[in-house]
BAFI-3210 file (N, C-alpha, C; in Angstrom, 3 decimals, decimal comma, padded with zeros to 6 digits):
// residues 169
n [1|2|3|4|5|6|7|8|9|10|11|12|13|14|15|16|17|18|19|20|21|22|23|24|25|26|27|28|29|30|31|32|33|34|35|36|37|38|39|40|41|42|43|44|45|46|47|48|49|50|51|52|53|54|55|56|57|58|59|60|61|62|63|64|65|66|67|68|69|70|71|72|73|74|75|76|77|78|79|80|81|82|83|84|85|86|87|88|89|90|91|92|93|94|95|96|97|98|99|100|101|102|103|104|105|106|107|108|109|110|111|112|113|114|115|116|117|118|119|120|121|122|123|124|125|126|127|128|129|130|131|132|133|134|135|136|137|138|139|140|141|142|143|144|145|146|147|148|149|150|151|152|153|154|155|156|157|158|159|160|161|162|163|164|165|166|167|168|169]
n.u [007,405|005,477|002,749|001,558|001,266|000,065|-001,649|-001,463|-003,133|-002,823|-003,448|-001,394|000,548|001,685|003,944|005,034|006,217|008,695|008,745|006,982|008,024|010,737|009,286|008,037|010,630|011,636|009,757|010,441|013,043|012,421|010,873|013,114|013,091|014,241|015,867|013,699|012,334|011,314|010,215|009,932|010,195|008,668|007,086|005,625|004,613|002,943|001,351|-000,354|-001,138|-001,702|-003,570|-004,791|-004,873|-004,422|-004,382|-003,548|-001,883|-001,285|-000,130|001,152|001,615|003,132|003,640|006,663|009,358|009,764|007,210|006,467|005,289|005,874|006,377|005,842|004,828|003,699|001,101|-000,726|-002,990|-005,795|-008,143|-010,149|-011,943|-014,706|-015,963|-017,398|-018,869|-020,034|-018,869|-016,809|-013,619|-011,507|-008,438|-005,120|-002,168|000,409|002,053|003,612|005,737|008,048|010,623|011,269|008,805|007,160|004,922|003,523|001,133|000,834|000,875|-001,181|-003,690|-003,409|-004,219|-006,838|-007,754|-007,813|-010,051|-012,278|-011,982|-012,630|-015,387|-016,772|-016,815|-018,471|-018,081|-017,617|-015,435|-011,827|-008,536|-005,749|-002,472|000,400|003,178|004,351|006,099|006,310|005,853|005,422|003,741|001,705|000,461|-000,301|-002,260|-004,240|-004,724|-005,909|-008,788|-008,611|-009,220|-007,545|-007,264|-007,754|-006,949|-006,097|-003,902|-001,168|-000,889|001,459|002,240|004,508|007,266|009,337|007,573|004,874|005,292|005,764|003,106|001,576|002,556|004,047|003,277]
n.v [008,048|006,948|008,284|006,613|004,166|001,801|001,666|-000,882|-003,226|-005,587|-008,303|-009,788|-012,333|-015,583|-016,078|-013,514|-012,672|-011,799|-009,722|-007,967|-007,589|-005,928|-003,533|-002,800|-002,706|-000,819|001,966|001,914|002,839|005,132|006,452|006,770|004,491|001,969|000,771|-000,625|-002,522|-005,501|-007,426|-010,811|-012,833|-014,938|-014,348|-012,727|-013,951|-015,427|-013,439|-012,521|-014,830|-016,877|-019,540|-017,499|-015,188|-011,590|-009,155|-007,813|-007,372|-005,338|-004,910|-002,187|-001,917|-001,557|-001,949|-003,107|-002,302|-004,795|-005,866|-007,188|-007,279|-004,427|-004,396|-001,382|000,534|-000,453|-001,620|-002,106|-003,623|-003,254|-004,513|-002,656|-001,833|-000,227|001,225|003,332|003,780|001,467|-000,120|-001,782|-000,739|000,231|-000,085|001,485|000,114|000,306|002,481|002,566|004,012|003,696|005,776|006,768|006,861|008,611|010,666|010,455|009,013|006,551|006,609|006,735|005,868|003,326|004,006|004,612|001,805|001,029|002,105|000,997|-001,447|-000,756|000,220|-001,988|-003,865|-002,852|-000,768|002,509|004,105|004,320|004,487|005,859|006,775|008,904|009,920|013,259|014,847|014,366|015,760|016,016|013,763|013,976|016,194|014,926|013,196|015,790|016,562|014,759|014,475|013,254|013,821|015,277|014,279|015,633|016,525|013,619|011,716|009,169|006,084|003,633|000,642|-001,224|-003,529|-003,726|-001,972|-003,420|-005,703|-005,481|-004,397|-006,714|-009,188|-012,566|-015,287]
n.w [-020,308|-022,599|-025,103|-025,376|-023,968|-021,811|-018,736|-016,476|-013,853|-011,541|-009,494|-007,296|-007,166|-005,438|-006,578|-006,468|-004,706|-003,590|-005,187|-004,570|-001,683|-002,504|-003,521|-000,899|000,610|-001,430|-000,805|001,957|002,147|000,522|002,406|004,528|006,561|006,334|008,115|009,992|008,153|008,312|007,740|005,537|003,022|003,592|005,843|004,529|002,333|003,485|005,233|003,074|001,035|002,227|004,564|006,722|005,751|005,235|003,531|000,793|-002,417|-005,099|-008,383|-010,774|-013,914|-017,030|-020,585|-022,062|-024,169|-025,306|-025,216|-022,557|-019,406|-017,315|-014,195|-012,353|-009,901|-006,794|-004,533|-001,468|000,476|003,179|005,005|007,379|010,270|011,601|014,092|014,825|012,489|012,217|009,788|007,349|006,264|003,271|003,979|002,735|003,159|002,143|-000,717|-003,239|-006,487|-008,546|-008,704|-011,445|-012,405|-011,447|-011,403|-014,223|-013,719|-012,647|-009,880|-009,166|-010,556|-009,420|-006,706|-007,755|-008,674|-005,612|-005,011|-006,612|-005,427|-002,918|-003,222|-004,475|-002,277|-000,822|000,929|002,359|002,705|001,902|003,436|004,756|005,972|006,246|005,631|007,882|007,003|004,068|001,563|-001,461|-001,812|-000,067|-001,485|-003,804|-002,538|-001,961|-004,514|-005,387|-003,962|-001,200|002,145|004,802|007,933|010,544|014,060|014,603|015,768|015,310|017,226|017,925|019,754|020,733|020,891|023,898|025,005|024,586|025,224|028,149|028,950|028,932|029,021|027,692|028,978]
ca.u [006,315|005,004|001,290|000,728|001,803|-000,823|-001,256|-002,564|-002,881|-002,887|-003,331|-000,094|000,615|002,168|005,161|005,419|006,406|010,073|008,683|005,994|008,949|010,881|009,140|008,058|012,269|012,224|009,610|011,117|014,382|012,091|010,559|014,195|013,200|014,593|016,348|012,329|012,231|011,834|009,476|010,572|009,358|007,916|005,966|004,380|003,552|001,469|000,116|-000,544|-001,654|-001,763|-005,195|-005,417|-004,175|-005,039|-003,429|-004,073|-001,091|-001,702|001,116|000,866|002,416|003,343|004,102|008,336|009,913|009,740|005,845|006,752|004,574|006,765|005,983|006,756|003,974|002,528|-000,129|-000,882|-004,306|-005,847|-009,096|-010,455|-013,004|-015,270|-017,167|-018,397|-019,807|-020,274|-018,789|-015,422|-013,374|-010,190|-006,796|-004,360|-000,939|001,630|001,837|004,960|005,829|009,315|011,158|011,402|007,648|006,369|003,652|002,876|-000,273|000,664|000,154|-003,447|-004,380|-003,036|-005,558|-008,254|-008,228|-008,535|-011,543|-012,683|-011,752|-013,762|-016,773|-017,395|-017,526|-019,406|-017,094|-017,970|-014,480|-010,514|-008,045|-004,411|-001,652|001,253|004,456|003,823|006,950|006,233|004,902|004,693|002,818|000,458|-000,129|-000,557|-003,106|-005,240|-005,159|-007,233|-009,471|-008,187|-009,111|-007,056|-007,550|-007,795|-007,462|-005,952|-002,607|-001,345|000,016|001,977|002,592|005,562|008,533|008,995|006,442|003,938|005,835|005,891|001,704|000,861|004,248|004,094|003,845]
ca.v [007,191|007,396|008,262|004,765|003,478|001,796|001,127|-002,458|-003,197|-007,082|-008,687|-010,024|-013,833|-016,139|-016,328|-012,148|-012,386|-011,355|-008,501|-007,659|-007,301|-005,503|-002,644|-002,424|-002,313|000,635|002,329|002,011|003,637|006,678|007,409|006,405|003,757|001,144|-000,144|-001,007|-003,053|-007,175|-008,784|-011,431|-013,572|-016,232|-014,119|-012,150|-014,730|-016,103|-012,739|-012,165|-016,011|-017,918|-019,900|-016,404|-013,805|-010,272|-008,238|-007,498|-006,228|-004,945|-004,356|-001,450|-002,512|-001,074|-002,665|-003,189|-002,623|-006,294|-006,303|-007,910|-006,016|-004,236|-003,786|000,055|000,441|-001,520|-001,064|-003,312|-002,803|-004,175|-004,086|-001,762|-001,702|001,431|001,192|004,562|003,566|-000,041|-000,729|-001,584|000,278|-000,560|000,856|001,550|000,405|000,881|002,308|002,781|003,998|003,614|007,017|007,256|006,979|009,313|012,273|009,250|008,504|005,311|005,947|007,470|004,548|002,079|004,215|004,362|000,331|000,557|002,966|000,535|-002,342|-000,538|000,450|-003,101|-004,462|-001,548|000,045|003,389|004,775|004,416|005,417|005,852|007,371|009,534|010,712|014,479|015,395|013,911|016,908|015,107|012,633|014,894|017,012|013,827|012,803|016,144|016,693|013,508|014,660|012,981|015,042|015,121|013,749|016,789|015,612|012,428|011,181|007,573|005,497|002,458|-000,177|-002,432|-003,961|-003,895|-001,369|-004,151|-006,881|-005,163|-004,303|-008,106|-010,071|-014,062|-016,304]
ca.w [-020,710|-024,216|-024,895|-025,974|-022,421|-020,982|-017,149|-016,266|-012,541|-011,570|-008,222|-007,028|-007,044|-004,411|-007,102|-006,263|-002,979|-003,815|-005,885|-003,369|-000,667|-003,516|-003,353|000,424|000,605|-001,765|000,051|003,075|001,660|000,402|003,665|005,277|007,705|005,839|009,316|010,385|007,754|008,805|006,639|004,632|001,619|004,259|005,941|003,402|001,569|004,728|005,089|001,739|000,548|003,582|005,384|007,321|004,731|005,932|003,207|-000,740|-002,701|-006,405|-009,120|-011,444|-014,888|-018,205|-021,068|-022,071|-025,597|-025,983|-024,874|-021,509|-018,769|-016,162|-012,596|-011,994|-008,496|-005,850|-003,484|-000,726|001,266|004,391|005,533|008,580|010,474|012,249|015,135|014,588|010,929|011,721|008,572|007,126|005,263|002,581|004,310|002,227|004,180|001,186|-002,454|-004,095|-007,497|-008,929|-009,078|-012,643|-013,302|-010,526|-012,314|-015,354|-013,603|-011,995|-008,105|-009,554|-011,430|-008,207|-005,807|-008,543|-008,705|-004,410|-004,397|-006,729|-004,173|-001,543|-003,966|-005,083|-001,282|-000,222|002,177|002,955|002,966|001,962|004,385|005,001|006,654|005,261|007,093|008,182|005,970|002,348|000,959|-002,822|-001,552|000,539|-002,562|-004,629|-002,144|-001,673|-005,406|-005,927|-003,336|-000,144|003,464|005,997|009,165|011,869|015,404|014,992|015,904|015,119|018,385|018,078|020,839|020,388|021,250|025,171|025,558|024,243|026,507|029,474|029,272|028,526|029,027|027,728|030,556]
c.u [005,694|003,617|001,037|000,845|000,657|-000,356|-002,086|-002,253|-003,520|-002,967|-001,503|-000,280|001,804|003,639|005,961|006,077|008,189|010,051|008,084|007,071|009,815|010,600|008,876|009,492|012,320|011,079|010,200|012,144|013,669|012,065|012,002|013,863|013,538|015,169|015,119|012,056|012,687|010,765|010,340|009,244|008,512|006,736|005,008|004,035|002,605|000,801|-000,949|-001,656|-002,231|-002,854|-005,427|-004,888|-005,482|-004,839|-003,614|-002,328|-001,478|000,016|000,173|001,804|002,285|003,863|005,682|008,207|009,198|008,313|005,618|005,899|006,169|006,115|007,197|006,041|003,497|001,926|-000,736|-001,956|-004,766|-007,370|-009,880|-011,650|-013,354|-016,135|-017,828|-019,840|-020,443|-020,318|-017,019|-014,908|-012,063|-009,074|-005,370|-002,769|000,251|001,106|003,118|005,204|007,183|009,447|010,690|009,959|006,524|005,495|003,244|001,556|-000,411|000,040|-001,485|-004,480|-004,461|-004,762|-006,649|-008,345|-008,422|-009,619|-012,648|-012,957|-013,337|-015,754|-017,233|-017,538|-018,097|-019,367|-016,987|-016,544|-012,933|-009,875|-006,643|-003,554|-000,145|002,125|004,165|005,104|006,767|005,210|004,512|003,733|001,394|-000,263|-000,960|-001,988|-004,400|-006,020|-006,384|-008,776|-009,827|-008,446|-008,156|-007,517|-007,613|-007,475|-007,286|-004,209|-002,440|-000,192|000,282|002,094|003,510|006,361|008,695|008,026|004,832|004,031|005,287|004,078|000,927|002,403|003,646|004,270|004,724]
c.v [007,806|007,467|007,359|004,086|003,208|000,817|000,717|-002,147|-004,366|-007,291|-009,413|-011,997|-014,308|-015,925|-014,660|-011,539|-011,497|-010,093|-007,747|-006,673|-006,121|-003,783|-002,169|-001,809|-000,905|001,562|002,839|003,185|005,068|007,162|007,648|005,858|002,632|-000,381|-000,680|-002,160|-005,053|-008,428|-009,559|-012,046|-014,531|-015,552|-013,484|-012,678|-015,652|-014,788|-012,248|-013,288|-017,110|-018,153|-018,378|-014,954|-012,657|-009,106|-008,612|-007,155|-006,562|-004,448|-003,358|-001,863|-001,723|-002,189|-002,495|-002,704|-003,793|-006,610|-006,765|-006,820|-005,892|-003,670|-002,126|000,467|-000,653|-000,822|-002,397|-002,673|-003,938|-003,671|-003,849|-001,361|-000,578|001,090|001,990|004,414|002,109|-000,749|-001,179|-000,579|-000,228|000,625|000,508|001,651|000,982|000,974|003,088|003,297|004,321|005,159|007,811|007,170|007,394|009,953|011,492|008,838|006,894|005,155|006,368|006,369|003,331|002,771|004,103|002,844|000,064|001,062|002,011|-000,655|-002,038|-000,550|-001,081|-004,097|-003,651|-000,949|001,218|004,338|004,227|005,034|004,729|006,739|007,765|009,764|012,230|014,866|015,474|014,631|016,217|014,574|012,782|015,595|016,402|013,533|013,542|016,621|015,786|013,846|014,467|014,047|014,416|015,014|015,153|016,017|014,467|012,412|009,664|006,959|004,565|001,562|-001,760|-002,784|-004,433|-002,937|-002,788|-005,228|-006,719|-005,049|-006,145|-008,997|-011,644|-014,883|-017,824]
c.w [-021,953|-024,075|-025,302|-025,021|-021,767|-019,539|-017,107|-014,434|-012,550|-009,933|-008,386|-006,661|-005,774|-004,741|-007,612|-005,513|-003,203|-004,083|-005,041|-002,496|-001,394|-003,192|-001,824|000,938|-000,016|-001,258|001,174|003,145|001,296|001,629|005,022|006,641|007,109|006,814|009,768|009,685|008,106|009,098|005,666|003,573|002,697|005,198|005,138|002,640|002,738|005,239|004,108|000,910|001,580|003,812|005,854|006,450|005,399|005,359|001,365|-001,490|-004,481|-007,352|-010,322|-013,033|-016,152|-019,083|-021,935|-023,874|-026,205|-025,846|-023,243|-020,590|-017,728|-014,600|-012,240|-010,570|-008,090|-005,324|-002,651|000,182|002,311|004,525|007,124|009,243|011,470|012,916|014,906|013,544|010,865|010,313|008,179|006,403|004,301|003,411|003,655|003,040|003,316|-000,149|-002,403|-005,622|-007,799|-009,471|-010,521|-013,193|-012,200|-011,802|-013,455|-015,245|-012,930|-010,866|-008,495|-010,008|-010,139|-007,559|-006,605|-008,235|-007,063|-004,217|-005,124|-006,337|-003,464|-001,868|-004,317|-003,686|-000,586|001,033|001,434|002,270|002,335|002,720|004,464|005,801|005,800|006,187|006,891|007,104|003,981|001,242|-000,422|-002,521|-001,148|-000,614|-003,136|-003,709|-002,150|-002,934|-006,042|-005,099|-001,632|000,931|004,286|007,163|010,385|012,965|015,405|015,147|015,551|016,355|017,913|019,366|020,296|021,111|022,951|025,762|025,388|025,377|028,115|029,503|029,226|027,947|028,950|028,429|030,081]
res [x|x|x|x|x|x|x|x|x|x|x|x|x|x|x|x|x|x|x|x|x|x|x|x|x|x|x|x|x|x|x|x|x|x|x|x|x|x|x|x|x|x|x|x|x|x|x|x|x|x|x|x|x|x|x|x|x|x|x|x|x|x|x|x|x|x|x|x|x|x|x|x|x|x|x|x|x|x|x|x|x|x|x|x|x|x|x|x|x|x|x|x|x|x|x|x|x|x|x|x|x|x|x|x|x|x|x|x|x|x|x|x|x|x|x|x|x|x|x|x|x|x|x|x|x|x|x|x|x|x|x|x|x|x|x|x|x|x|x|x|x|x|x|x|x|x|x|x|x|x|x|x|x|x|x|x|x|x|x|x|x|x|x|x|x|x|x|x|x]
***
């Protein structure tokens, strides 16, 4: 990236959904759960755009040779709420940044535009979850200022464990 390279960051349009998915896919492939993967374009554009959308996603962009912007990160956010704080908070479910333009300042610029998310509806907090392995990522996170969670674990409930507690009559 040249020092003239500037990084835009855009909301994501209905007519993204491909791109959207796009990266969630290469994601996936970093953290290697790629087999987990089984969203499509139809639902994420009904979580994304839909009457009940529940879900933000942001592109990070540079601009091409030709001028053209390029999508090199996403970031897709959700919002979370705290009993404790009785407040919400922005949760950051995915951010991505294309290999070749890791340390450029992209994923920095993505989270800068969610803290500014959270700051402009006056949520308290940002919050996310990391895989315990992804040391980059961890670094990347505590360098910005990010704490770590102490004392928490993250449970899931799915599949036939979900069934079996509250089975569909």
């Amino acid at each position: 990236m040249s020092d003239k390279s500037v990084i835009s960051i855009r909301s994501a349009t209905k007519d993204d959904v491909a791109l959207v998915l796009q990266f969630i896919k290469g994601l996936a492939d970093y953290e290697r759960l790629a087999d987990q993967v089984v969203a499509t374009e139809a639902n994420l554009a009904e979580s994304l755009f839909g009457p009940n959308a529940n879900a933000e996603a942001y592109f990070a962009h540079l601009s091409s040779c030709d001028g053209e912007p390029v999508a090199v990160g996403c970031a897709i956010f959700t919002q979370h709420y705290s009993t404790y704080s009785g407040n919400s908070s922005l949760y950051l479910e995915d951010v991505f940044v294309l290999p070749e333009w890791r340390g450029h300042g992209v994923g920095r610029e993505l989270l800068a535009y969610g803290a500014g998310l959270a700051k402009s509806r006056g949520y308290p907090r940002m919050e996310w979850s990391v895989l315990d392995w992804n040391e980059p990522a961890i670094g990347f996170y505590e360098k910005l200022g990010a704490e770590r969670i102490d004392g928490w674990l993250t449970y899931r409930l799915s599949g036939e464990a979900l069934e079996r507690l509250h089975p569909l009559s």
